[in-house]
N, CA, C and O atoms as a GROMACS GRO file, in nm:
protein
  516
    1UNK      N    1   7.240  14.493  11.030
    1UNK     CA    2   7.314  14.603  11.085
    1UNK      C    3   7.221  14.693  11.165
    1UNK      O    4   7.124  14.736  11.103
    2UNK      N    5   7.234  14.727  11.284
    2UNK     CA    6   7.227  14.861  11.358
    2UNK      C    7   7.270  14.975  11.411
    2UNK      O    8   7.368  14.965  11.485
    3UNK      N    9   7.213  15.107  11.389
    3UNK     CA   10   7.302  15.223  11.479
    3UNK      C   11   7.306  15.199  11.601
    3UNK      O   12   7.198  15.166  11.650
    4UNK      N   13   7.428  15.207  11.697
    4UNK     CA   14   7.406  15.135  11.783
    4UNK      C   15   7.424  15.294  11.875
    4UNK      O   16   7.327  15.340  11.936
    5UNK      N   17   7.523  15.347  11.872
    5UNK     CA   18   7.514  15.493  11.933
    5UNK      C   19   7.637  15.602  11.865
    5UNK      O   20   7.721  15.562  11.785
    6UNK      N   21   7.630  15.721  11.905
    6UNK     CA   22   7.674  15.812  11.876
    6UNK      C   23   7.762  15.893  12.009
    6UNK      O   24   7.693  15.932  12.103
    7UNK      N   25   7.864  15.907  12.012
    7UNK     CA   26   7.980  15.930  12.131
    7UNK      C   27   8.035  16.079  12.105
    7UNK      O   28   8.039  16.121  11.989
    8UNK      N   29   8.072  16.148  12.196
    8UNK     CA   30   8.070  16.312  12.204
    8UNK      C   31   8.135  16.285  12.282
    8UNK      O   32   8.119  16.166  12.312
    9UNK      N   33   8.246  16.358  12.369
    9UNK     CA   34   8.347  16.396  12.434
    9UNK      C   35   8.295  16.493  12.555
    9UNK      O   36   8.210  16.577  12.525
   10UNK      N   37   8.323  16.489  12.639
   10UNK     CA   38   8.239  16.582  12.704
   10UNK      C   39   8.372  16.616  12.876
   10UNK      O   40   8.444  16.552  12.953
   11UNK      N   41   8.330  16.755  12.848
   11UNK     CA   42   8.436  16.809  12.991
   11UNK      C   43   8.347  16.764  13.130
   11UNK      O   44   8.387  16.666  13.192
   12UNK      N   45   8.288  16.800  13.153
   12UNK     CA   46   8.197  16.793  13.284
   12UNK      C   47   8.051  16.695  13.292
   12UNK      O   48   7.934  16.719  13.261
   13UNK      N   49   8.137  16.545  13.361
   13UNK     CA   50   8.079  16.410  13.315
   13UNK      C   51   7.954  16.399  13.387
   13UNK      O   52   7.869  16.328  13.333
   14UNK      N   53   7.919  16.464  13.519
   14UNK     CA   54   7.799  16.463  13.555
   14UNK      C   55   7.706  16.621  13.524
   14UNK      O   56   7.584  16.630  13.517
   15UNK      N   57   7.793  16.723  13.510
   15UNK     CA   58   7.692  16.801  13.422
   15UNK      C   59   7.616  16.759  13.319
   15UNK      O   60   7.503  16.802  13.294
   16UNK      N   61   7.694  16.650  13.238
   16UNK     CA   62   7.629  16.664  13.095
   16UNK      C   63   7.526  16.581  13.122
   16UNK      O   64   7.421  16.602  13.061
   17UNK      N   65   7.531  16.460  13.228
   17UNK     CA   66   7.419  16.379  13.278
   17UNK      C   67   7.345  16.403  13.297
   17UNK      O   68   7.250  16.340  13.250
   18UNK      N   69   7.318  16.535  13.394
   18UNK     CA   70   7.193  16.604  13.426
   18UNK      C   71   7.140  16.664  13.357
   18UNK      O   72   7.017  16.658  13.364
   19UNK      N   73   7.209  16.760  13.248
   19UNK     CA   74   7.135  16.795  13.144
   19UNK      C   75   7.116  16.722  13.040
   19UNK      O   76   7.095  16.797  12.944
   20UNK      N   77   7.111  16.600  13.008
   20UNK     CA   78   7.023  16.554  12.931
   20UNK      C   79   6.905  16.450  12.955
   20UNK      O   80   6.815  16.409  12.881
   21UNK      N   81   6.942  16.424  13.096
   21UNK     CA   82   6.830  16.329  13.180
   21UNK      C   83   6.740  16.453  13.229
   21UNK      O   84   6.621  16.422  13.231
   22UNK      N   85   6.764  16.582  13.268
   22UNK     CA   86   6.673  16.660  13.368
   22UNK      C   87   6.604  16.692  13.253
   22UNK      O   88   6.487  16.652  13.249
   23UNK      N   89   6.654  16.764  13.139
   23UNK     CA   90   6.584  16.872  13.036
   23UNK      C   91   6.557  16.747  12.941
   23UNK      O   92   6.466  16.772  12.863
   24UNK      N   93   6.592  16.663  12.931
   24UNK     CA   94   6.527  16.602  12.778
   24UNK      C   95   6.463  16.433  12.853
   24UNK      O   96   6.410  16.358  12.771
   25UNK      N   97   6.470  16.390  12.975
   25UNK     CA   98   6.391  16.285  13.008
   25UNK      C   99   6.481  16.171  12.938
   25UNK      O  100   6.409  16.089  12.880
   26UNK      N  101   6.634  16.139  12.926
   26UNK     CA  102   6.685  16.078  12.910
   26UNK      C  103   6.684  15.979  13.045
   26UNK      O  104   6.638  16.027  13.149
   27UNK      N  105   6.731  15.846  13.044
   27UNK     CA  106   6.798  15.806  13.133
   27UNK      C  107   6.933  15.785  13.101
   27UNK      O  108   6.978  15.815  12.990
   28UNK      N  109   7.030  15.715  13.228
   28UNK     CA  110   7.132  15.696  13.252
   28UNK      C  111   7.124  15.500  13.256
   28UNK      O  112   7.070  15.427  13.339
   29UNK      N  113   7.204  15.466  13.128
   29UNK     CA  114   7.159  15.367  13.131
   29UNK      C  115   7.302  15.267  13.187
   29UNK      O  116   7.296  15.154  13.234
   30UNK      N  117   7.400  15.334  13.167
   30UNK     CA  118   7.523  15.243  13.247
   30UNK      C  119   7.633  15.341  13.232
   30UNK      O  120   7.637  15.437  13.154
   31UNK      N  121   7.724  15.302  13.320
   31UNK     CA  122   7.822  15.410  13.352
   31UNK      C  123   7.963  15.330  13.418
   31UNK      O  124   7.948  15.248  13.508
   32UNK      N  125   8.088  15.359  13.369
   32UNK     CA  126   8.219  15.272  13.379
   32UNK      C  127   8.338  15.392  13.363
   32UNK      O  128   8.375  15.469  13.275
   33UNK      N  129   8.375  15.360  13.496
   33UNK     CA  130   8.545  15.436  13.472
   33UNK      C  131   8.654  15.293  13.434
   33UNK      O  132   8.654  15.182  13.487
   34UNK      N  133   8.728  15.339  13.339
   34UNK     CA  134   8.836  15.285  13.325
   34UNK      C  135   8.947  15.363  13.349
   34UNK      O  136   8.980  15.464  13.286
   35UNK      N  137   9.018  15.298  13.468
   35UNK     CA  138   9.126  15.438  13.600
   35UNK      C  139   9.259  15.393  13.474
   35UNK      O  140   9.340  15.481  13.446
   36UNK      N  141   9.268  15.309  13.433
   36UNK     CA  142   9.424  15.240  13.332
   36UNK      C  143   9.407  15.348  13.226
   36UNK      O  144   9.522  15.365  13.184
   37UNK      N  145   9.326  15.431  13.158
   37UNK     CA  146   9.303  15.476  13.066
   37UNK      C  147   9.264  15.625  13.085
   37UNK      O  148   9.286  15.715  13.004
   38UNK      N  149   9.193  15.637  13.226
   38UNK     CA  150   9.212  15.788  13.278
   38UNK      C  151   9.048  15.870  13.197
   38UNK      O  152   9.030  15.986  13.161
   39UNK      N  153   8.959  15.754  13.192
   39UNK     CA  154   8.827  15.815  13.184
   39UNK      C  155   8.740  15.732  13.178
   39UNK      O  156   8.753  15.609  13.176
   40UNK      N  157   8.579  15.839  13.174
   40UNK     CA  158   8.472  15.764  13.242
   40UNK      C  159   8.399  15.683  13.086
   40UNK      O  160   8.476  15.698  12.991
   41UNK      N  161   8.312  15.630  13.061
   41UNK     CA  162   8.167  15.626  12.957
   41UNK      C  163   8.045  15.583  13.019
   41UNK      O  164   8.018  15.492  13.097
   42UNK      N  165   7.987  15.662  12.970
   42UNK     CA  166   7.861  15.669  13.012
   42UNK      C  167   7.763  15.684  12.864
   42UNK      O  168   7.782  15.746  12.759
   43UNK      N  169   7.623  15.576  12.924
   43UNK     CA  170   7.568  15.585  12.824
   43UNK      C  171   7.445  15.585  12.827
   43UNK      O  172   7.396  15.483  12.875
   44UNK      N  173   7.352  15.689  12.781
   44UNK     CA  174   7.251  15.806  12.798
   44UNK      C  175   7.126  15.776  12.677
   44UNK      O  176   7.153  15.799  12.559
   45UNK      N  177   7.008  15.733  12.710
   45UNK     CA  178   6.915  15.768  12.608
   45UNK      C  179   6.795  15.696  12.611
   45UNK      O  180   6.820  15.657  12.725
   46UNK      N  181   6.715  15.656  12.594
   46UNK     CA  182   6.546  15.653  12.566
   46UNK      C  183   6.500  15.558  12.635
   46UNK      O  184   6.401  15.565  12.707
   47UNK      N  185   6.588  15.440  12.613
   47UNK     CA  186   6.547  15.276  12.654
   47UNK      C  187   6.698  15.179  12.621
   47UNK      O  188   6.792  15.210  12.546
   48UNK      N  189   6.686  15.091  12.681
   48UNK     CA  190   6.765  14.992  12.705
   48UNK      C  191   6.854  14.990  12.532
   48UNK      O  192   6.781  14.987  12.433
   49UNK      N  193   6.976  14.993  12.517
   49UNK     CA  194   7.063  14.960  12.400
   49UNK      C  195   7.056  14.876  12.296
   49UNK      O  196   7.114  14.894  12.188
   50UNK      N  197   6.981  14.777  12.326
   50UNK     CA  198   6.948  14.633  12.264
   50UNK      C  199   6.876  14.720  12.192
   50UNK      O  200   6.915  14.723  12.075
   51UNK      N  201   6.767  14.808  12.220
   51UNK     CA  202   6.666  14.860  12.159
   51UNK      C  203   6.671  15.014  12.064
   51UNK      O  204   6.626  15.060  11.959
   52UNK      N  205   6.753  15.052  12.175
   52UNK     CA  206   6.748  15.184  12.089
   52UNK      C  207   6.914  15.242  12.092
   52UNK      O  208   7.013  15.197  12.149
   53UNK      N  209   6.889  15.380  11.990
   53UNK     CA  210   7.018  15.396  11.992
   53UNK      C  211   7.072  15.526  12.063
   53UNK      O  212   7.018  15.633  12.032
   54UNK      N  213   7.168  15.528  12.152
   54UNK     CA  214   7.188  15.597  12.246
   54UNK      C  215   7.308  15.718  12.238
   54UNK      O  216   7.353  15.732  12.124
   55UNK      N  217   7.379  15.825  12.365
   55UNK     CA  218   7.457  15.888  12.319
   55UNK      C  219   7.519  15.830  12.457
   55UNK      O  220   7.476  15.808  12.571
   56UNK      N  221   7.674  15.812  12.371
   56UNK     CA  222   7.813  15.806  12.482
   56UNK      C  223   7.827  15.913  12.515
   56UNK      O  224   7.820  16.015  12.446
   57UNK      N  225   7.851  15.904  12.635
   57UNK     CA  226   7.938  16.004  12.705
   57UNK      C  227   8.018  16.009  12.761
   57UNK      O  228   8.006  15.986  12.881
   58UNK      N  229   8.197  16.053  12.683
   58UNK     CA  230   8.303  16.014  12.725
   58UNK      C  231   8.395  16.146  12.800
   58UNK      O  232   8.436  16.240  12.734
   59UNK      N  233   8.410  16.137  12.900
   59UNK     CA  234   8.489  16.162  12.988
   59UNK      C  235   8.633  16.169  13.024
   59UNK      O  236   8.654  16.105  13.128
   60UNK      N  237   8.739  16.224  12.976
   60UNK     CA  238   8.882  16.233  12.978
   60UNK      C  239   8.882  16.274  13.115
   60UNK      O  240   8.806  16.369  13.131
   61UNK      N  241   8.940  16.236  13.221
   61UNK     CA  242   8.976  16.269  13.327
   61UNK      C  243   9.059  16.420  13.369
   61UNK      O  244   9.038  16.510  13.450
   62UNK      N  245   9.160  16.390  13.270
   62UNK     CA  246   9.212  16.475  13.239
   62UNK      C  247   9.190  16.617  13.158
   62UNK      O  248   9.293  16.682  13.137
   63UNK      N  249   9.097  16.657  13.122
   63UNK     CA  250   9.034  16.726  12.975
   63UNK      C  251   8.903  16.730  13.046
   63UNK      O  252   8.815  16.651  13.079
   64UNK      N  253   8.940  16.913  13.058
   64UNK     CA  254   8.812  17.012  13.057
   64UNK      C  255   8.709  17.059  12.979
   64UNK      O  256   8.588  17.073  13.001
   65UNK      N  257   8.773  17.078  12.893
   65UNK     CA  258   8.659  17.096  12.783
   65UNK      C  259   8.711  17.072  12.633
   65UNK      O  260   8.834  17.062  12.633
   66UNK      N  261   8.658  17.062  12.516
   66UNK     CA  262   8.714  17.019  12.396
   66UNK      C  263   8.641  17.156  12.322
   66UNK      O  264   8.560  17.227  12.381
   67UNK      N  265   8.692  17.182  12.167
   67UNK     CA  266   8.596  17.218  12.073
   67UNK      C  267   8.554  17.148  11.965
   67UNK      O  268   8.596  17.049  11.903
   68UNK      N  269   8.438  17.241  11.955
   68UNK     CA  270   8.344  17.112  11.905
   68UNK      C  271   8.350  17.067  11.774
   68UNK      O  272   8.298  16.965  11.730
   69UNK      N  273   8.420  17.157  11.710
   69UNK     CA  274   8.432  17.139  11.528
   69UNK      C  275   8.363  17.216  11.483
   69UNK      O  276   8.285  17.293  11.538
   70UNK      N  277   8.397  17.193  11.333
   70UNK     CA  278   8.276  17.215  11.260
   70UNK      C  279   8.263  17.110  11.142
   70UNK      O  280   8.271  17.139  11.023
   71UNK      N  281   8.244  17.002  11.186
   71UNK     CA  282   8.245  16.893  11.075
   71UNK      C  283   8.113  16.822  11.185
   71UNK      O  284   8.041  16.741  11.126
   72UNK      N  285   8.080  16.846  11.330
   72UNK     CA  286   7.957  16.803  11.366
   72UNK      C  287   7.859  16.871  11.376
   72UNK      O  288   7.883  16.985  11.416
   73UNK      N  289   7.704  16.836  11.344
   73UNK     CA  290   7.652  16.895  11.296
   73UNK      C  291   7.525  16.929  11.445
   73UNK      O  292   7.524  17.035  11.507
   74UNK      N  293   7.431  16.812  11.474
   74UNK     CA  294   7.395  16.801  11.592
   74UNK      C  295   7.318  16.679  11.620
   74UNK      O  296   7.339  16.579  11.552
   75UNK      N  297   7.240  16.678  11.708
   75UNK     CA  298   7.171  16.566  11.762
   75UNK      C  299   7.025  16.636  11.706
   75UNK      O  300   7.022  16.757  11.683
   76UNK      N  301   6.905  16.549  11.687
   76UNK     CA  302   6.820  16.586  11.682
   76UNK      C  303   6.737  16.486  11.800
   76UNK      O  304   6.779  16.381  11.850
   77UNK      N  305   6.555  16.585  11.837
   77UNK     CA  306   6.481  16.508  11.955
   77UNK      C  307   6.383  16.520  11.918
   77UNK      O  308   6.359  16.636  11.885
   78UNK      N  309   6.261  16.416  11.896
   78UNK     CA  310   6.125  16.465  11.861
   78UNK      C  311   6.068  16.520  12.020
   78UNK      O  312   6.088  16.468  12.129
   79UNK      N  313   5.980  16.663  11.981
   79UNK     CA  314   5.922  16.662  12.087
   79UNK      C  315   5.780  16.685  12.082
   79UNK      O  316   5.737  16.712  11.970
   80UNK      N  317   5.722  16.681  12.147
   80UNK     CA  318   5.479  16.664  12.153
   80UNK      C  319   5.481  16.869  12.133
   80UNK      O  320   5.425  16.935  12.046
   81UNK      N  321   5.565  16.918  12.247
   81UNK     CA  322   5.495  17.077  12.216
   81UNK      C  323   5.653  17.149  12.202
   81UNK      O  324   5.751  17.110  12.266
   82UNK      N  325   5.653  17.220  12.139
   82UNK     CA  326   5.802  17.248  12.111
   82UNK      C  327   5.816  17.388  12.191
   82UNK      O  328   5.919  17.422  12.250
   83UNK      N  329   5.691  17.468  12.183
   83UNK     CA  330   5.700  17.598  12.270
   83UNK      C  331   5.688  17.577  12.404
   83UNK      O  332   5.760  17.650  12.474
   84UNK      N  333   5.611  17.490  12.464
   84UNK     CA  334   5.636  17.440  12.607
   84UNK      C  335   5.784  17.391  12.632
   84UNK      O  336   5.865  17.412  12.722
   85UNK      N  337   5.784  17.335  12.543
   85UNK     CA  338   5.967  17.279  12.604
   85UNK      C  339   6.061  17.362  12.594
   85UNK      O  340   6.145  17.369  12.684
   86UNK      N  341   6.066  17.445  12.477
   86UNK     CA  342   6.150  17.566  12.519
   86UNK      C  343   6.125  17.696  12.654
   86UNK      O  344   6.198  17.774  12.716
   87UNK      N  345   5.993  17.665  12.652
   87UNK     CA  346   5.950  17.760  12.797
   87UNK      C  347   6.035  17.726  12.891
   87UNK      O  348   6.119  17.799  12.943
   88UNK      N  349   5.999  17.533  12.932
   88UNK     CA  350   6.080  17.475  13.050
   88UNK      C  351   6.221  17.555  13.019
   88UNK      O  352   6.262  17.646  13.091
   89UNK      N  353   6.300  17.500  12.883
   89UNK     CA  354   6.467  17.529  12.930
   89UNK      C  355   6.515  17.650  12.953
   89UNK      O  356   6.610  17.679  13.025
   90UNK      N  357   6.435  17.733  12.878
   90UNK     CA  358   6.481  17.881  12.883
   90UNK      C  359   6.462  17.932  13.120
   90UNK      O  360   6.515  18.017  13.192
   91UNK      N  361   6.361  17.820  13.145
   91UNK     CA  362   6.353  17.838  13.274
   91UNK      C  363   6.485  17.815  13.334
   91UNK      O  364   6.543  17.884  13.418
   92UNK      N  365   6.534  17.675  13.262
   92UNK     CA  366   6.642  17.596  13.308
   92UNK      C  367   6.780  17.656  13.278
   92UNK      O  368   6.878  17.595  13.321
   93UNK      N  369   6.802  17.797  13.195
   93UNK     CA  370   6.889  17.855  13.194
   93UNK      C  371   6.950  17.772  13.091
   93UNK      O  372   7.068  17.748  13.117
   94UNK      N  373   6.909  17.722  12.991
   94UNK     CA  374   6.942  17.620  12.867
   94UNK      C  375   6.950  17.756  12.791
   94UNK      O  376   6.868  17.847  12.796
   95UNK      N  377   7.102  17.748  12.697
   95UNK     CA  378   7.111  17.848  12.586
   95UNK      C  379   7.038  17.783  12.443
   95UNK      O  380   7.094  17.694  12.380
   96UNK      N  381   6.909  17.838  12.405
   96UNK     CA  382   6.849  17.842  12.300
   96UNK      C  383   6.939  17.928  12.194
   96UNK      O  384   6.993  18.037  12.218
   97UNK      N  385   6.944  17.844  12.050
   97UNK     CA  386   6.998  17.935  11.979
   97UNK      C  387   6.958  17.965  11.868
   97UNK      O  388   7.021  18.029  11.784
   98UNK      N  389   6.817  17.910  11.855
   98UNK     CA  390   6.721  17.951  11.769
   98UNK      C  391   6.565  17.918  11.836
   98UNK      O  392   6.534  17.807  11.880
   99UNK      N  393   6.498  18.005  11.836
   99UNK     CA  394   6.377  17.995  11.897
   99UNK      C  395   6.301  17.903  11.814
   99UNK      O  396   6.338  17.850  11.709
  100UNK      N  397   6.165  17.888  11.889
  100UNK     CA  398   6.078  17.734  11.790
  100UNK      C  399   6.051  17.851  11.695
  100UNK      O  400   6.067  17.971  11.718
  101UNK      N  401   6.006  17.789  11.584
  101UNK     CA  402   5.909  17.825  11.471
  101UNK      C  403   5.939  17.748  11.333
  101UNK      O  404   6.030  17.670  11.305
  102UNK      N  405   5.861  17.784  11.276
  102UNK     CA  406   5.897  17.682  11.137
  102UNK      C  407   6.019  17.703  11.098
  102UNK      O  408   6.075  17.811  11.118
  103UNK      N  409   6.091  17.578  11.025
  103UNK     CA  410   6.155  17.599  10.924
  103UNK      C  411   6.176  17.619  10.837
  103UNK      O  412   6.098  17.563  10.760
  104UNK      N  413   6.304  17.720  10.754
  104UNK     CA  414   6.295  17.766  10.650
  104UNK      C  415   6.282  17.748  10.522
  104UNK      O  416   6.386  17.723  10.461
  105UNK      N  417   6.190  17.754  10.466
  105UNK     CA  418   6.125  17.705  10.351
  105UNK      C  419   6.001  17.577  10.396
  105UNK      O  420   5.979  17.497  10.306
  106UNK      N  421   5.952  17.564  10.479
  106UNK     CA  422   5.921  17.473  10.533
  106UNK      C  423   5.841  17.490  10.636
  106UNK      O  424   5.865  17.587  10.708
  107UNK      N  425   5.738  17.412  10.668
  107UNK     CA  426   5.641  17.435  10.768
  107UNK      C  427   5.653  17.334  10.942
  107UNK      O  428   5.582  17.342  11.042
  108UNK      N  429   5.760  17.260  10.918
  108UNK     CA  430   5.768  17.180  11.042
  108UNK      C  431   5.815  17.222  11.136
  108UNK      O  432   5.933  17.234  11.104
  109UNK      N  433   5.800  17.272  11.292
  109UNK     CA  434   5.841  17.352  11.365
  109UNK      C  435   5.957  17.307  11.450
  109UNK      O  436   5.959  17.196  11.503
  110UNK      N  437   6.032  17.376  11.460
  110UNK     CA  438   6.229  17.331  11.506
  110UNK      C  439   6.269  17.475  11.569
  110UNK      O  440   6.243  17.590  11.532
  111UNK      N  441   6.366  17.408  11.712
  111UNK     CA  442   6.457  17.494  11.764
  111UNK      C  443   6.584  17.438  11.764
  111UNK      O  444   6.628  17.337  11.708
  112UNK      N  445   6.648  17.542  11.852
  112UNK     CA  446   6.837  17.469  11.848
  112UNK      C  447   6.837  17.508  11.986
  112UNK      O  448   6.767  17.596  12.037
  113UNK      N  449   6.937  17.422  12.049
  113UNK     CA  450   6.971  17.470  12.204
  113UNK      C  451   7.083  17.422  12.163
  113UNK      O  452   7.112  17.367  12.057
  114UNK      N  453   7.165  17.454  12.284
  114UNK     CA  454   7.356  17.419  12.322
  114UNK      C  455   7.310  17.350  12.462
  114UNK      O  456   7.225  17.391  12.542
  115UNK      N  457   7.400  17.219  12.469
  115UNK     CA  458   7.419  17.150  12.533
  115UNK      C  459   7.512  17.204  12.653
  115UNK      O  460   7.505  17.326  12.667
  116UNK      N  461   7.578  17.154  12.721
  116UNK     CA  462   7.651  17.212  12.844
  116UNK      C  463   7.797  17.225  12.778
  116UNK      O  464   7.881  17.278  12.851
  117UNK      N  465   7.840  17.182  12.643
  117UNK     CA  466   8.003  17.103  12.586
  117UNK      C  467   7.982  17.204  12.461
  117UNK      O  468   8.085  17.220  12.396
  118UNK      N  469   7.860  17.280  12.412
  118UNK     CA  470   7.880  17.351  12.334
  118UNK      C  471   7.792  17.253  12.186
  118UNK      O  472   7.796  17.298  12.072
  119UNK      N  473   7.726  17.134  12.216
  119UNK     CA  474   7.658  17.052  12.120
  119UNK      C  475   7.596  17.094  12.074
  119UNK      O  476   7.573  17.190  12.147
  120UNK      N  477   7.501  17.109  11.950
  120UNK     CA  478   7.379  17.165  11.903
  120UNK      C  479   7.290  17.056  11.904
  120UNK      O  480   7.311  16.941  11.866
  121UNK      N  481   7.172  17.114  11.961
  121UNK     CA  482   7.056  16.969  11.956
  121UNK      C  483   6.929  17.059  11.939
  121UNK      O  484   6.886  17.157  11.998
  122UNK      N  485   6.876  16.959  11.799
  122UNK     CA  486   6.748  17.049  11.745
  122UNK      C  487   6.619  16.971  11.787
  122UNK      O  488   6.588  16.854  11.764
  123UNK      N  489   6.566  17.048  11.842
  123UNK     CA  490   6.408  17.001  11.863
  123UNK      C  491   6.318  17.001  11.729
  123UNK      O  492   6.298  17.094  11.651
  124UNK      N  493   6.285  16.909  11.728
  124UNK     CA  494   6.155  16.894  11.604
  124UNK      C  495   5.998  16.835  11.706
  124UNK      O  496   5.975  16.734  11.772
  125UNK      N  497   5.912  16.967  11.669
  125UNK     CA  498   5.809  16.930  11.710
  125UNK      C  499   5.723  16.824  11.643
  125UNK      O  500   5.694  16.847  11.526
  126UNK      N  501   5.662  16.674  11.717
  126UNK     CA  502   5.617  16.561  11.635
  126UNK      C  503   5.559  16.546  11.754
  126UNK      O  504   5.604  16.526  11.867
  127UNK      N  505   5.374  16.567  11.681
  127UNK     CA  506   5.275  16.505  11.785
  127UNK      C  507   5.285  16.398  11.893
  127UNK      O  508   5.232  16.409  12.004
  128UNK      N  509   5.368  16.281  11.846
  128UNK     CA  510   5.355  16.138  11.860
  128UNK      C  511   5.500  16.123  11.969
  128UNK      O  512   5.516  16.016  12.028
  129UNK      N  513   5.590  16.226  11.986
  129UNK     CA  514   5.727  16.233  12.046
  129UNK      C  515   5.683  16.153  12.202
  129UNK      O  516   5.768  16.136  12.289
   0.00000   0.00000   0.00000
Protein backbone atom coordinates (compact mmCIF):
# COMPACT_ATOMS: atom_id res chain seq x y z
CA UNK A 1 0.00 0.00 0.00
CA UNK A 2 0.81 3.71 -0.70
CA UNK A 3 -0.32 7.34 0.10
CA UNK A 4 -0.84 8.23 -3.07
CA UNK A 5 -2.24 11.97 -2.59
CA UNK A 6 -4.37 14.22 -0.70
CA UNK A 7 -7.23 16.44 -2.73
CA UNK A 8 -8.60 19.96 -1.45
CA UNK A 9 -11.15 21.77 -3.41
CA UNK A 10 -10.03 24.88 -4.44
CA UNK A 11 -11.95 28.24 -5.95
CA UNK A 12 -9.22 29.87 -8.01
CA UNK A 13 -7.45 26.92 -10.10
CA UNK A 14 -4.48 28.85 -11.26
CA UNK A 15 -4.11 30.99 -8.16
CA UNK A 16 -3.69 28.07 -6.09
CA UNK A 17 -0.97 26.84 -8.73
CA UNK A 18 1.08 29.65 -8.32
CA UNK A 19 1.02 29.71 -4.87
CA UNK A 20 2.22 26.59 -4.19
CA UNK A 21 4.76 26.21 -7.10
CA UNK A 22 6.04 30.09 -6.57
CA UNK A 23 6.17 30.07 -2.54
CA UNK A 24 6.82 26.43 -1.75
CA UNK A 25 8.92 25.15 -5.09
CA UNK A 26 6.22 22.71 -5.94
CA UNK A 27 5.80 21.63 -9.45
CA UNK A 28 2.83 21.18 -11.64
CA UNK A 29 2.92 17.76 -12.46
CA UNK A 30 -0.33 17.17 -14.75
CA UNK A 31 -3.38 18.96 -15.28
CA UNK A 32 -7.04 17.75 -16.98
CA UNK A 33 -10.36 19.44 -17.47
CA UNK A 34 -13.18 17.20 -17.62
CA UNK A 35 -15.91 19.83 -19.60
CA UNK A 36 -18.86 16.53 -19.01
CA UNK A 37 -18.37 17.09 -15.33
CA UNK A 38 -17.68 20.90 -15.23
CA UNK A 39 -14.05 20.82 -13.60
CA UNK A 40 -10.43 20.93 -13.69
CA UNK A 41 -7.58 18.38 -11.51
CA UNK A 42 -4.58 19.21 -11.17
CA UNK A 43 -1.80 17.64 -9.52
CA UNK A 44 0.94 19.51 -7.53
CA UNK A 45 4.06 18.33 -5.54
CA UNK A 46 7.79 17.36 -5.13
CA UNK A 47 8.45 14.72 -7.88
CA UNK A 48 6.82 12.51 -10.23
CA UNK A 49 3.56 10.39 -8.44
CA UNK A 50 5.01 6.99 -8.86
CA UNK A 51 7.30 8.45 -6.25
CA UNK A 52 5.92 10.71 -4.09
CA UNK A 53 2.84 11.78 -2.66
CA UNK A 54 1.18 14.76 -3.99
CA UNK A 55 -1.80 17.42 -3.53
CA UNK A 56 -4.97 17.44 -5.98
CA UNK A 57 -6.21 20.25 -6.98
CA UNK A 58 -9.78 20.24 -7.77
CA UNK A 59 -11.50 22.82 -9.49
CA UNK A 60 -15.48 23.12 -9.76
CA UNK A 61 -16.02 25.30 -12.62
CA UNK A 62 -18.75 26.39 -11.23
CA UNK A 63 -17.71 27.11 -7.38
CA UNK A 64 -15.87 30.07 -6.11
CA UNK A 65 -14.83 29.34 -3.12
CA UNK A 66 -15.73 26.52 -0.45
CA UNK A 67 -15.27 26.46 3.50
CA UNK A 68 -12.85 24.79 4.78
CA UNK A 69 -14.22 22.88 7.87
CA UNK A 70 -13.14 22.11 10.77
CA UNK A 71 -12.58 18.44 10.63
CA UNK A 72 -9.26 19.46 8.28
CA UNK A 73 -6.49 20.01 9.92
CA UNK A 74 -3.46 21.02 7.47
CA UNK A 75 -0.70 20.13 5.21
CA UNK A 76 2.62 20.05 6.64
CA UNK A 77 6.40 21.12 4.60
CA UNK A 78 9.83 20.44 5.81
CA UNK A 79 11.80 23.45 5.39
CA UNK A 80 16.23 24.08 5.68
CA UNK A 81 15.53 27.85 7.34
CA UNK A 82 12.14 28.52 8.55
CA UNK A 83 12.81 32.36 9.31
CA UNK A 84 14.09 32.95 5.81
CA UNK A 85 11.08 31.41 4.35
CA UNK A 86 8.74 33.22 6.25
CA UNK A 87 10.76 36.48 5.37
CA UNK A 88 10.23 35.44 1.52
CA UNK A 89 6.21 35.00 2.07
CA UNK A 90 5.48 37.65 4.32
CA UNK A 91 7.28 39.54 1.11
CA UNK A 92 4.86 37.55 -1.00
CA UNK A 93 1.91 38.93 0.87
CA UNK A 94 1.33 35.14 2.20
CA UNK A 95 -1.02 35.38 5.42
CA UNK A 96 1.21 33.90 8.23
CA UNK A 97 -0.80 32.81 11.09
CA UNK A 98 1.64 31.94 13.43
CA UNK A 99 5.11 33.21 13.24
CA UNK A 100 8.30 30.61 13.28
CA UNK A 101 9.42 29.71 16.71
CA UNK A 102 9.34 26.67 18.72
CA UNK A 103 6.67 24.66 19.54
CA UNK A 104 4.71 24.45 22.44
CA UNK A 105 6.09 22.38 24.89
CA UNK A 106 8.67 21.58 22.53
CA UNK A 107 11.77 22.72 20.91
CA UNK A 108 11.24 22.05 17.05
CA UNK A 109 10.67 25.23 15.18
CA UNK A 110 7.08 25.61 13.18
CA UNK A 111 4.91 28.26 11.50
CA UNK A 112 1.33 28.30 9.97
CA UNK A 113 0.45 30.20 6.80
CA UNK A 114 -3.10 30.22 4.84
CA UNK A 115 -3.05 29.12 1.54
CA UNK A 116 -5.04 31.21 -1.12
CA UNK A 117 -8.65 28.68 -0.23
CA UNK A 118 -8.12 29.42 3.40
CA UNK A 119 -5.77 25.87 3.97
CA UNK A 120 -3.47 25.78 6.88
CA UNK A 121 0.06 24.62 5.99
CA UNK A 122 2.70 24.29 8.74
CA UNK A 123 6.26 24.74 8.14
CA UNK A 124 8.58 22.56 10.17
CA UNK A 125 12.04 23.65 10.14
CA UNK A 126 14.39 20.28 9.13
CA UNK A 127 18.02 20.84 8.24
CA UNK A 128 17.87 18.15 5.50
CA UNK A 129 14.31 19.77 3.78
Amino acid sequence: MKFLHTMIRVGNLEHSIKFYTENFGMKLIRQKDYPGGKFTLAFIGYGEEADNTVIELTHNWETDSYEVGNGFGHFAIGVEDIYAVCDKLREDNVIITREPGPMKHGTTLIAFVKDPDGYSIELIERKEA
